[in-house]
ROMIVO-170388 format. One record per residue: residue in three letters; x, y, z of N, C-alpha, C, O in turn; residue number from 1. Coordinates in steps of 0.001 Angstrom, whole numbers, plus 500000, padded with zeros to 6 digits. Layout:
BEGIN
<'ala',<X,Y,Z>,<X,Y,Z>,<X,Y,Z>,<X,Y,Z>,NUM>
...
***
This chain:
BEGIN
<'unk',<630684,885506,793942>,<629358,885006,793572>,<628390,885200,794746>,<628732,884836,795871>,1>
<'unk',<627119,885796,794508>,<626154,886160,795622>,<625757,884488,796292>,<625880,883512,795552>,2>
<'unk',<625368,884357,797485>,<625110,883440,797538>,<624238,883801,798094>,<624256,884875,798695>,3>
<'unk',<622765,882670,798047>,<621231,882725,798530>,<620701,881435,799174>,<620973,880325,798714>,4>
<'unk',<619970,881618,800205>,<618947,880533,800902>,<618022,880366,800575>,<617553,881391,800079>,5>
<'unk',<617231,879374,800547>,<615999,879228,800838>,<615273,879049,801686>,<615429,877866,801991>,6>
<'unk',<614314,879606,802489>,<613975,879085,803805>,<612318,879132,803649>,<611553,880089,803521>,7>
<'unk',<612074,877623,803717>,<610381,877544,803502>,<610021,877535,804767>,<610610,876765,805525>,8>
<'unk',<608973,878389,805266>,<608135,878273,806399>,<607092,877006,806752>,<605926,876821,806403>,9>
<'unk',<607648,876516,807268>,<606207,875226,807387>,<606320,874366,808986>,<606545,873198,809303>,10>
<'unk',<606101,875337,809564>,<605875,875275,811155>,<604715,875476,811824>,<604487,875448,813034>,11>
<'unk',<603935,875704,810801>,<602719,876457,811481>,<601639,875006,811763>,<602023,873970,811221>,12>
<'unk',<600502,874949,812478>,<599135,874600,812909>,<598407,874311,812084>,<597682,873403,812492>,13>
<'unk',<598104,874697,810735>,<597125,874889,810089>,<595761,875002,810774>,<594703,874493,810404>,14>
<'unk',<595966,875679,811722>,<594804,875795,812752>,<593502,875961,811647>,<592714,875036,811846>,15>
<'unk',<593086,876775,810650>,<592213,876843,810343>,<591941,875728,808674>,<591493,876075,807581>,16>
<'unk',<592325,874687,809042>,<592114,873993,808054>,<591041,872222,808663>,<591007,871058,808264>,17>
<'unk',<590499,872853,809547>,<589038,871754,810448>,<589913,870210,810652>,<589490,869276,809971>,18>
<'unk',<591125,869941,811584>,<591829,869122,811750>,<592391,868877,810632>,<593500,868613,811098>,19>
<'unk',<592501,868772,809704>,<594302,868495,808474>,<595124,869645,808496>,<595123,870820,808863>,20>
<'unk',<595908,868695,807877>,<597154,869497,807827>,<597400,870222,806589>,<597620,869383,805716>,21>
<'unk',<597452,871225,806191>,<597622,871607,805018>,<598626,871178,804059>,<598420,870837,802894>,22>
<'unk',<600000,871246,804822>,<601140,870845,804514>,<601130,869109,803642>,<601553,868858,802514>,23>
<'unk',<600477,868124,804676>,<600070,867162,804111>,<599388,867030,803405>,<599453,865833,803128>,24>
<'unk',<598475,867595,802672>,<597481,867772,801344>,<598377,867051,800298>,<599601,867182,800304>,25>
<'unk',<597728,866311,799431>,<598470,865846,798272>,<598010,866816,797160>,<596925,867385,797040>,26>
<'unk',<599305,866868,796238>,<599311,868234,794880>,<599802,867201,793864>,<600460,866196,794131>,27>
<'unk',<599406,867578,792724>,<600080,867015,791366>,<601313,867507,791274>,<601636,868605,791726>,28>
<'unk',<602076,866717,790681>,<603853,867136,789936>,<604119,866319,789156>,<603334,865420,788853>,29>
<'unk',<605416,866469,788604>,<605889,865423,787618>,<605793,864654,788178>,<604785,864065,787787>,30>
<'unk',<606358,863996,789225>,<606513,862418,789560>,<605251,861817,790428>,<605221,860890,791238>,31>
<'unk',<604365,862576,790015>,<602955,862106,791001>,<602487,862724,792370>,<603061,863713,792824>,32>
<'unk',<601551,862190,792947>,<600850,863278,794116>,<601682,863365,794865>,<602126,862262,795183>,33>
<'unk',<602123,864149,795316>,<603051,864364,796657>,<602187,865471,797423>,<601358,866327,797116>,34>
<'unk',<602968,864892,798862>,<602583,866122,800053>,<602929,867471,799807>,<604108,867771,799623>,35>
<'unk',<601858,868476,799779>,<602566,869938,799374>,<604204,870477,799848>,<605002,871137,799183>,36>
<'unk',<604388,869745,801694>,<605643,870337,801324>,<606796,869792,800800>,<607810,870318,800343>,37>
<'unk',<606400,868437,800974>,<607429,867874,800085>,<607650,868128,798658>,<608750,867898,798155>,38>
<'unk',<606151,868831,797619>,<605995,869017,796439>,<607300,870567,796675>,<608416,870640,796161>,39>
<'unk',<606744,871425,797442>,<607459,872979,797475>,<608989,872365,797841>,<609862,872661,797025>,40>
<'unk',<609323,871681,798793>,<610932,871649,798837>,<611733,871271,797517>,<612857,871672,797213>,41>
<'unk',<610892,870391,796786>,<611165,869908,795676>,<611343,870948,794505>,<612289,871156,793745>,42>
<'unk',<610369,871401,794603>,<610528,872708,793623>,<611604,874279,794117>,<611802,875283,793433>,43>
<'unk',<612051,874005,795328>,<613339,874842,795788>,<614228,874467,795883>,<615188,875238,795863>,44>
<'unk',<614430,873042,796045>,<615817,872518,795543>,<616423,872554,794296>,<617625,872741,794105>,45>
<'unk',<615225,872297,793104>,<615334,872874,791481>,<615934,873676,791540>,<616779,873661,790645>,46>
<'unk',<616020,874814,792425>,<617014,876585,791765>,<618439,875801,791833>,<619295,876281,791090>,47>
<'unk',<618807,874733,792563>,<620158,874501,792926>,<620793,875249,794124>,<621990,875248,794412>,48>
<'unk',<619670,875967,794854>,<619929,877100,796045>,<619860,875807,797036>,<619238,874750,796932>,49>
<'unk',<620753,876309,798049>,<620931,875705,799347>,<618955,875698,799948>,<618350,876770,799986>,50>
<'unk',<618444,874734,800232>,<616982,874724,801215>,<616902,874730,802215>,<617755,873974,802679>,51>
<'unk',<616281,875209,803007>,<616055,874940,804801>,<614406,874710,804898>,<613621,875128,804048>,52>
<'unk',<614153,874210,805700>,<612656,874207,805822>,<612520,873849,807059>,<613069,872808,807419>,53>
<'unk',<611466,874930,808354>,<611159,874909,809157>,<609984,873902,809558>,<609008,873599,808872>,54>
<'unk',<610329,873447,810872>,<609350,871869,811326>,<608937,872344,812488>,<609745,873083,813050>,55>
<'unk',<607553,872078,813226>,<607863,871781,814368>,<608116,871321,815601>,<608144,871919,816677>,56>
<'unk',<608329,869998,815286>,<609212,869576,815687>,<609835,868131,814787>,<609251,867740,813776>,57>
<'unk',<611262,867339,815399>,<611657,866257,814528>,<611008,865351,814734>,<611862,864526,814408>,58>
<'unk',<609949,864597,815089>,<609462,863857,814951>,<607814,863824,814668>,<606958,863016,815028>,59>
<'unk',<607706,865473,813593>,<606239,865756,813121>,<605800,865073,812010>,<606705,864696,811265>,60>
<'unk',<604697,864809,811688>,<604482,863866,810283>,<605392,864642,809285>,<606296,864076,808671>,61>
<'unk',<605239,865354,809215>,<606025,866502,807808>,<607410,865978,807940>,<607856,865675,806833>,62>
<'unk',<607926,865847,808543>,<609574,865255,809087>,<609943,864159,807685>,<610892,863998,806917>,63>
<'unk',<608678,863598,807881>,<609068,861713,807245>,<609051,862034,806020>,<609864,861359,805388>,64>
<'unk',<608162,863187,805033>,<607982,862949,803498>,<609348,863698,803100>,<609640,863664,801905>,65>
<'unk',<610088,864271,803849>,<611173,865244,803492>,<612037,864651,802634>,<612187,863481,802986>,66>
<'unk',<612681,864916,801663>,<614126,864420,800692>,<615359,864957,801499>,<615456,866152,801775>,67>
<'unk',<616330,863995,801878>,<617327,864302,803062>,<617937,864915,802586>,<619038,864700,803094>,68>
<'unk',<618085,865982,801521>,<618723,867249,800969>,<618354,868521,801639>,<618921,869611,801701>,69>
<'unk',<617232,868064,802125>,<616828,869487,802270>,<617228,869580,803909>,<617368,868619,804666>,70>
<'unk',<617372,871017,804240>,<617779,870665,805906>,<616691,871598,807123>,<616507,872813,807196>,71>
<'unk',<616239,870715,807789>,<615518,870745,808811>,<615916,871562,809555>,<617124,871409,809737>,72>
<'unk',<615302,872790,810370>,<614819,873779,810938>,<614073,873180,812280>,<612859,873260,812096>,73>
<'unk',<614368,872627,813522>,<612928,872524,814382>,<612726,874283,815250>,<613494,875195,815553>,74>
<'unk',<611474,874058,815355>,<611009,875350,815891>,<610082,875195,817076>,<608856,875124,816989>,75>
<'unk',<610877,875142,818330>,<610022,875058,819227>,<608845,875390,819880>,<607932,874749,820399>,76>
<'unk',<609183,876891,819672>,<608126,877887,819970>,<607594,878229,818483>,<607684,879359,818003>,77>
<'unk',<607024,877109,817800>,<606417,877663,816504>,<604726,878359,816743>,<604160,879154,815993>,78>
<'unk',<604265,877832,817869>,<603017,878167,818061>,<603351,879950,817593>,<602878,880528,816614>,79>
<'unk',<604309,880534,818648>,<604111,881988,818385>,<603512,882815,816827>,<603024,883928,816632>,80>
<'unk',<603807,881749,815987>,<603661,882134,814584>,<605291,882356,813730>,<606426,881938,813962>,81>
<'unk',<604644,883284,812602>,<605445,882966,811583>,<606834,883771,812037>,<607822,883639,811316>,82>
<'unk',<606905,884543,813143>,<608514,885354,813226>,<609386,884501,813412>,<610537,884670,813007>,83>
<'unk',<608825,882947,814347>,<609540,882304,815435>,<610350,881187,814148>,<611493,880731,814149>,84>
<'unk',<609390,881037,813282>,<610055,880319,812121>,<611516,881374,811670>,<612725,881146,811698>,85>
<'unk',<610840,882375,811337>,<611606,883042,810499>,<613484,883240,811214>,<614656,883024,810906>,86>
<'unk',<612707,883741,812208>,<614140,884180,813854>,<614975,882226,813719>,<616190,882068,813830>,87>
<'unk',<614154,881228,813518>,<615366,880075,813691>,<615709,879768,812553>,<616612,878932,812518>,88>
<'unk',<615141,880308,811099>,<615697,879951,810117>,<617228,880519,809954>,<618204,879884,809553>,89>
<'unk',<617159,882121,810446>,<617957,882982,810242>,<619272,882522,811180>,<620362,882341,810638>,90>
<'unk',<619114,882367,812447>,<620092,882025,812595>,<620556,880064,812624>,<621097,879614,813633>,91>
<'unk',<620322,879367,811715>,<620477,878335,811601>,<621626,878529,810020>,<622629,877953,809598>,92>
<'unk',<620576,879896,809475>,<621468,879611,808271>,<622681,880462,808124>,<623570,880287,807290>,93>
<'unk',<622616,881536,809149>,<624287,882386,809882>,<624434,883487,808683>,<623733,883825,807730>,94>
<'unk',<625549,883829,809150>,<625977,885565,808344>,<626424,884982,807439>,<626000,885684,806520>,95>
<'unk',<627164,883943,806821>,<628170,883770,805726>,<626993,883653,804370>,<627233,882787,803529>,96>
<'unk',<626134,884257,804242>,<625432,884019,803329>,<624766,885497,802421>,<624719,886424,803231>,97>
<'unk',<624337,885881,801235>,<624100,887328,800997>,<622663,887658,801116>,<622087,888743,801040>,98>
<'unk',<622223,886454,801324>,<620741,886746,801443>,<619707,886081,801953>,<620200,885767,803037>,99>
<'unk',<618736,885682,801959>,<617842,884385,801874>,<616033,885139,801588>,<615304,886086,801880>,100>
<'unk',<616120,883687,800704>,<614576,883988,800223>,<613383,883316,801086>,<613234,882095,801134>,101>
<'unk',<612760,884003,801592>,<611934,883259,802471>,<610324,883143,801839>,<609720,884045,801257>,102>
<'unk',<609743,881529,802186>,<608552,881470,801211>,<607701,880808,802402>,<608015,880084,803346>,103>
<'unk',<606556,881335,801981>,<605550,880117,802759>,<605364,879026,801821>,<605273,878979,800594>,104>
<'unk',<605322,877866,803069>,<605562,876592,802389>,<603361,876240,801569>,<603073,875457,800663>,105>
<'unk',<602616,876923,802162>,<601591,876324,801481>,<601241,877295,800248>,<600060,877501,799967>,106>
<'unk',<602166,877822,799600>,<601952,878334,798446>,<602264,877275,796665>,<603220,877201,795893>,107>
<'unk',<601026,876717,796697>,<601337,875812,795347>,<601871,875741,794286>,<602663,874871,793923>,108>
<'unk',<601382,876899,793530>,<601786,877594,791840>,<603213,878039,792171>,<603929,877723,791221>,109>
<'unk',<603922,878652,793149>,<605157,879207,792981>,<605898,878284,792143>,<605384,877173,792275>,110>
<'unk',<606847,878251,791365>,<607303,877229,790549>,<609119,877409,791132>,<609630,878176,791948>,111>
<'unk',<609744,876213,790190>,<611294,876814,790105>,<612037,877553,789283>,<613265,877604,789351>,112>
<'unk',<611053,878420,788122>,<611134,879400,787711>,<611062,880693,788163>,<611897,881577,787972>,113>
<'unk',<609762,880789,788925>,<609568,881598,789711>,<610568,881826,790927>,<611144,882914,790958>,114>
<'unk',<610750,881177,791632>,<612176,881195,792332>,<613630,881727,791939>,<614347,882532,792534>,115>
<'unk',<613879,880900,790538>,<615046,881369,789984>,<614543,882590,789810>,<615094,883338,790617>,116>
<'unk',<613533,883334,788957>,<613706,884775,788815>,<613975,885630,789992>,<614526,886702,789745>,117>
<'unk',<613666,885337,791336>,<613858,886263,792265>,<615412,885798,792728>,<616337,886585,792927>,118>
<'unk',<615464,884629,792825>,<617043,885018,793127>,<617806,885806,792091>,<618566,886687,792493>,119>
<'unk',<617656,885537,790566>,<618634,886487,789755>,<617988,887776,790268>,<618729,888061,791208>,120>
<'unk',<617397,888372,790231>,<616977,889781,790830>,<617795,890056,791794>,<618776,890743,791508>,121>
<'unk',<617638,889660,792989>,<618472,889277,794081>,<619839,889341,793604>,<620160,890404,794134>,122>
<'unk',<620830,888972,793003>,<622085,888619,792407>,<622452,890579,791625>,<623367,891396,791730>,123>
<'unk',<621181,890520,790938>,<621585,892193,790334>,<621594,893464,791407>,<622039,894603,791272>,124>
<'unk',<621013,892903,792381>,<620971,893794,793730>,<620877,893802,794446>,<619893,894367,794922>,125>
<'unk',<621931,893101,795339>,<621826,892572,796868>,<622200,892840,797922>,<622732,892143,798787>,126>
<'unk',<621755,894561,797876>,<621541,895197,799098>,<620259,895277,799242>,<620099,895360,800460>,127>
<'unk',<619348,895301,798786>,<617990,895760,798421>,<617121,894474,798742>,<617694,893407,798526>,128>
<'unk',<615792,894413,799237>,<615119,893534,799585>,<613710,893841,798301>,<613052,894836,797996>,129>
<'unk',<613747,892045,797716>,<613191,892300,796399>,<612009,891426,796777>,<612176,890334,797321>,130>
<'unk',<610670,891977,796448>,<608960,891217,796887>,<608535,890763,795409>,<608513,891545,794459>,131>
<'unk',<608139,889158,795314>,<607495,889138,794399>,<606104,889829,794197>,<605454,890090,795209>,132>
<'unk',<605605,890141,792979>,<603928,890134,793199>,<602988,889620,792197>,<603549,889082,791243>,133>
<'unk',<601550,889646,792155>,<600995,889108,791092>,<601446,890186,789987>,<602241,891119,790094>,134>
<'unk',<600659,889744,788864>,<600696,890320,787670>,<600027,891451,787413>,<599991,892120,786380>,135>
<'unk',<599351,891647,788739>,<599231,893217,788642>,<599501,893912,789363>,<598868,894967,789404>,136>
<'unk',<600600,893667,790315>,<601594,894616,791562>,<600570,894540,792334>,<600103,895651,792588>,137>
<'unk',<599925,893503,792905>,<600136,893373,794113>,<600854,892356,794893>,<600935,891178,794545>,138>
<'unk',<601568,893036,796364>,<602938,892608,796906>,<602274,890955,797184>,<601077,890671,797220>,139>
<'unk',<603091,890291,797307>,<603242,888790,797485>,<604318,888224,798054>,<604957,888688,798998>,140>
<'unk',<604534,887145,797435>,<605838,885980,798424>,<606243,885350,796842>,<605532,885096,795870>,141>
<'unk',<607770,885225,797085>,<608369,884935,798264>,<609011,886578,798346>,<608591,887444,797579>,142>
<'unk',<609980,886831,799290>,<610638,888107,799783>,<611913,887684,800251>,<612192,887020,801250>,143>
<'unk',<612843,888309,799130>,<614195,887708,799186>,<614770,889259,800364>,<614483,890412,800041>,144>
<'unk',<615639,888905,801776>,<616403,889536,802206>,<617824,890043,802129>,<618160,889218,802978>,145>
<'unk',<618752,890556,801912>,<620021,890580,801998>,<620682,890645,803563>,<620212,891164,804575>,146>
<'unk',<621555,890145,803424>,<621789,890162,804912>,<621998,890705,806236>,<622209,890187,807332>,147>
<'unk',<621821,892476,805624>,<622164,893129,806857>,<620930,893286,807484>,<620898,893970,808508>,148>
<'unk',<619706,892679,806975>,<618977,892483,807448>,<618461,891608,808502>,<617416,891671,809151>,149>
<'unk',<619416,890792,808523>,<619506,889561,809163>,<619125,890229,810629>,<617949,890078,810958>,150>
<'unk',<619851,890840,811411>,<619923,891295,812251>,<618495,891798,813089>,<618141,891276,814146>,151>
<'unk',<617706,892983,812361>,<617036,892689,812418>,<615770,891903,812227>,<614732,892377,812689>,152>
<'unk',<615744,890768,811603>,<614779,889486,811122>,<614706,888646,812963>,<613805,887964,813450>,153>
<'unk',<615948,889048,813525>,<616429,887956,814475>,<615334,888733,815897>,<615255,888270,817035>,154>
<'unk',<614893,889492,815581>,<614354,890404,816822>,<612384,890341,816234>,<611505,890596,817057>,155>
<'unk',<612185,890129,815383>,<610675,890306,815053>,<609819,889084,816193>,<610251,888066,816733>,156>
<'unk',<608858,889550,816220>,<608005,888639,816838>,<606213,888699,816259>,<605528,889551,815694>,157>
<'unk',<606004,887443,816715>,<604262,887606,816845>,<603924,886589,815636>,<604685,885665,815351>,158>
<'unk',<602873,886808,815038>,<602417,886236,813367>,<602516,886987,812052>,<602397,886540,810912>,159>
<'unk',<602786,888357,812503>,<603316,889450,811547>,<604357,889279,810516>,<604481,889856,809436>,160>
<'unk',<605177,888247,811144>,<605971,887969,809690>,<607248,889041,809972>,<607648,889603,810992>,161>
<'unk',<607583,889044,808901>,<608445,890641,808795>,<608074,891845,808045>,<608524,892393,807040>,162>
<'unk',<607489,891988,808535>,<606451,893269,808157>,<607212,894462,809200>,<607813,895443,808762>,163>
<'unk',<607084,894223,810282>,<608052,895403,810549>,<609655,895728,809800>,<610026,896889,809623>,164>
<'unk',<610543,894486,809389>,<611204,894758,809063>,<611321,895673,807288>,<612303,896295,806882>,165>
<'unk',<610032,895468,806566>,<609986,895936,805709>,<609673,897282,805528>,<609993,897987,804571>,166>
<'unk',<609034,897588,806502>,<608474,899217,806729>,<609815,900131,806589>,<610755,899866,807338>,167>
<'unk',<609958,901411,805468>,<610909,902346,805500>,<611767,901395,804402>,<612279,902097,803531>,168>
<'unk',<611986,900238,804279>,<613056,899736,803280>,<612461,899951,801706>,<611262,899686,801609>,169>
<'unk',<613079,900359,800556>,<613020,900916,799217>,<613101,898925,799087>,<614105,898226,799218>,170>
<'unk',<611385,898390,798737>,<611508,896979,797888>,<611489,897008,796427>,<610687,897806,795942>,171>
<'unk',<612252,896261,795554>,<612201,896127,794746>,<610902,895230,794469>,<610707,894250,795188>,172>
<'unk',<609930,895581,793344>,<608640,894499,793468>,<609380,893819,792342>,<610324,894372,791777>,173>
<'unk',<608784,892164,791899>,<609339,891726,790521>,<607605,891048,790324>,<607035,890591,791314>,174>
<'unk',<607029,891066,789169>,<605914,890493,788536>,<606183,888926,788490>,<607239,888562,787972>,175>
<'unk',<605201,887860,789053>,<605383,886962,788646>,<604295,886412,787964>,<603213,886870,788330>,176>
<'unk',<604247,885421,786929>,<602851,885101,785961>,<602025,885230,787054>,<602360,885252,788239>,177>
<'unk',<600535,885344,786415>,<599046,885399,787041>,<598981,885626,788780>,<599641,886600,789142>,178>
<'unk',<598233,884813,789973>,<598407,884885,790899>,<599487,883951,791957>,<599268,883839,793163>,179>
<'unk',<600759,883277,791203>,<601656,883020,792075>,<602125,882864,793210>,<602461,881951,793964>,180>
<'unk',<602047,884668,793150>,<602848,885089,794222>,<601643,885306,795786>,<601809,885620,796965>,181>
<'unk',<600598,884971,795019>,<599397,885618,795894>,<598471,884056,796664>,<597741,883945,797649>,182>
<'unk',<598927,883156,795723>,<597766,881835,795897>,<598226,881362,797086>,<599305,880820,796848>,183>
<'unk',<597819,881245,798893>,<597860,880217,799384>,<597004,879222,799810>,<595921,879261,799226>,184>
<'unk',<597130,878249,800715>,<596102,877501,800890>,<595957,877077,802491>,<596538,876059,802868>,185>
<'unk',<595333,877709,803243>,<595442,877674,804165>,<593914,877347,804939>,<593833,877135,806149>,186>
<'unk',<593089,877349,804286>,<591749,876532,804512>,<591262,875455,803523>,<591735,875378,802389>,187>
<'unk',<590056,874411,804101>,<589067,873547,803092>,<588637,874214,801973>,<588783,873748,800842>,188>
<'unk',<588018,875476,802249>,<587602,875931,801008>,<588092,876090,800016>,<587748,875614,798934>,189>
<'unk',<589703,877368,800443>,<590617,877380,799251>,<591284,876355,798687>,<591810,876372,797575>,190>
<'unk',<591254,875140,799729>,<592034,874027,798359>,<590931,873540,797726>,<591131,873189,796563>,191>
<'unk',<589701,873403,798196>,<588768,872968,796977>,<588425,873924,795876>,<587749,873599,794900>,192>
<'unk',<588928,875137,796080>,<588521,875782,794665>,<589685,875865,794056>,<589588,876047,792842>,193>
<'unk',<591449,875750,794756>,<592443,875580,793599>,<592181,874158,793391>,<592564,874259,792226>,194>
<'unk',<591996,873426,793445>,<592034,872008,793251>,<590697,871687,792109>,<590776,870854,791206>,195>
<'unk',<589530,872519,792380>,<588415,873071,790785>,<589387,873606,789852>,<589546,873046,788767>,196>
<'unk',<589950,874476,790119>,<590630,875679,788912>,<591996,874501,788025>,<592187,874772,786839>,197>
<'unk',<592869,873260,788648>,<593323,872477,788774>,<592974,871409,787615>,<593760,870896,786819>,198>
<'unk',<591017,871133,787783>,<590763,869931,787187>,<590037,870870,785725>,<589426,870374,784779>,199>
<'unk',<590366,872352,785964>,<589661,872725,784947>,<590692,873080,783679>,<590324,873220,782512>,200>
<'unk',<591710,873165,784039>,<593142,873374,783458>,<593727,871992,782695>,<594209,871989,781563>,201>
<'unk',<593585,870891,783515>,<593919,869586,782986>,<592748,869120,782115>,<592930,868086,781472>,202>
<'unk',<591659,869700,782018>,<590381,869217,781101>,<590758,869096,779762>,<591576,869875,779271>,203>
<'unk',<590289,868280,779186>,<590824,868384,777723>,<590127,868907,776385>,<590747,868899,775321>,204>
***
């Protein structure tokens, strides 16, 4: 049986969000407003996939809303950006594994549907590194790895992400409904206009 991670990114600054935290933003769900990342761990624990979620550090506000299922990541050097997450997720979560899906944690709409579809993707071909995208191919998140990738994931640096590691690799893209794979929220502005698009959806 393939086995898969989850590893939500949520180490970062929200430097450009005018002092809040993005992460701490409250979102609608079934059981009421929750903190976005507590809303996203919640919705990655749904696949029934093992979770990790990067902090930085254990005693950050984000620490306290966590469900003790999910397992903590600290990232010291998170300032560097998103590799430094990525480099301690990877080796926190080790070789014995076939893959891991890595998401940014301030992405709202991703669902646990959306998740499950990329891991079964993942499961039909897991040598291959599979990119979600919107509904009209363009590339997005999350980006499931297989593991011989691991290796190099463990060497990237900067805020680039793994973008070098993707260059030259054959991705499988998979469509996910509308903009999904594309929505984050990483300023005031953009959560006040998903949070319009939000009250315009619940209108009756």
């Amino acid at each position: 049986m393939t086995a898969i991670a989850i590893l939500l990114l949520a180490a970062g600054a929200s430097r450009r969000m005018q002092g809040r935290d993005k992460l701490m933003e409250m979102v609608p769900t079934p059981d009421g407003p929750l903190p976005l990342i507590r809303a996203r761990c919640d919705v990655a624990q749904a696949t029934g996939l093992a979770t990790y979620v990067t902090l930085p550090a254990p005693d950050h506000p984000r620490a306290a809303v966590l469900d003790t299922s999910v397992t903590p990541i600290h990232v010291p050097d998170a300032a560097e950006g998103m590799a430094a997450s990525i480099r301690a997720g990877i080796r926190e979560i080790g070789s014995d594994i076939d893959g891991v899906m890595i998401v940014p944690a301030d992405m709202p709409d991703l669902t646990t549907a959306d998740l499950s579809t990329m891991a079964a993707a993942f499961c039909a071909a897991p040598d291959n590194i599979h990119r979600a995208t919107s509904a009209d191919g363009t590339m997005g998140h999350p980006v499931v790895f297989p593991s011989r990738c691991f290796k190099a994931l463990l060497h990237i640096q900067g805020d680039a992400g793994a973008r070098s590691v993707l260059r030259g690799e054959e991705i499988l893209p998979h469509p996910l409904p509308g903009s999904h794979a594309l929505t984050d929220l990483d300023t005031p502005e953009a959560w006040a206009s998903w949070r319009a698009a939000q009250d315009q959806t619940d209108a009756p």
